[in-house]
Each structure stands twice: as C-alpha cells, then as structure tokens.
C-alpha positions in Angstrom: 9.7 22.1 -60.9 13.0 20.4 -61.2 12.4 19.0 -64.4 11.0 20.7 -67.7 9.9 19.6 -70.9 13.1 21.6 -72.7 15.2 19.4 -70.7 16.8 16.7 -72.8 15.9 13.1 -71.8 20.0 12.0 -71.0 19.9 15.2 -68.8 16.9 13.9 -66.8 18.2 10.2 -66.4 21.7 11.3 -65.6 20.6 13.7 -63.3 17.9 12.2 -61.9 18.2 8.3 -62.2 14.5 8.0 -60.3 13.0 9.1 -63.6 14.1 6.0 -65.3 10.9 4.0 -64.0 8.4 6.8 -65.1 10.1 7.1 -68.4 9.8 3.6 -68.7 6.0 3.9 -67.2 5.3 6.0 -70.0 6.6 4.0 -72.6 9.7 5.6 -73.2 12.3 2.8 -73.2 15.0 5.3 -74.8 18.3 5.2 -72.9 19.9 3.2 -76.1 18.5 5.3 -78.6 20.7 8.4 -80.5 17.3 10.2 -80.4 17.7 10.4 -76.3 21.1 11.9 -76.9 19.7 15.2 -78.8 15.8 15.3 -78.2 14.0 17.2 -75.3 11.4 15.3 -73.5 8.8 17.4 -75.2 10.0 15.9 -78.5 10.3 12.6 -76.7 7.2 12.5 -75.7 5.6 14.0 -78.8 7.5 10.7 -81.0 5.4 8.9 -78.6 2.1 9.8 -78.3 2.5 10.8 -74.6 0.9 13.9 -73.2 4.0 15.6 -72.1 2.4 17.9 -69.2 1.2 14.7 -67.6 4.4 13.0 -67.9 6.6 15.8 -66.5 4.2 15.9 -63.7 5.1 12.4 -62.7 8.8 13.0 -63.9 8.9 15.7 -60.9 7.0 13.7 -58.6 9.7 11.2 -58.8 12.3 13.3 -57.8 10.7 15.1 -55.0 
C-alpha cells in the first residue's frame, strides 16, 4: 500500500491529488483546516467517525 493511516492528510493530497475525491467521499472536507496540516489520517478519520481501514482502502484504490 502507497498510503498509510500514519500518513498525514496534506501528505496524501499533495502527493496524491486523486485522494481528494475519496477524502471528500468520506466526509473529510479538510484541505482548509490547521488540523490537516498536523493530524494523520488515522486521527482524521477518528475526529470523524470514519472507519479508517475502510477509508485507506479506498484512499489506495485511488491511486492505483
């Protein structure tokens, strides 16, 4: 897998800018918040009530 749940979130978008859609899929609509400059998607996802397995799942599918 590309992308892990210790990743931080900017890392993924910047990185990979085809996670933007799943992020915003799932709920997460972060890119202007501080918290997406210092949080993992684990923590991310945990603020959100997101199972973070599943979403990293679909965050690597993306960027197959």
């Amino acid at each position: 897998m590309k992308i892990t749940k210790e990743m931080d979130i900017m890392s993924a978008v910047d990185n990979y800018p085809e996670t933007v859609d799943v992020f915003q899929r799932f709920g997460m609509h972060c890119f202007g918040c501080m918290a997406a400059r210092f949080e993992n998607i684990e923590q991310g996802a945990s603020a959100h009530g997101i199972d973070v397995d599943i979403l990293i799942e679909a965050l690597n599918e993306a960027v197959k």
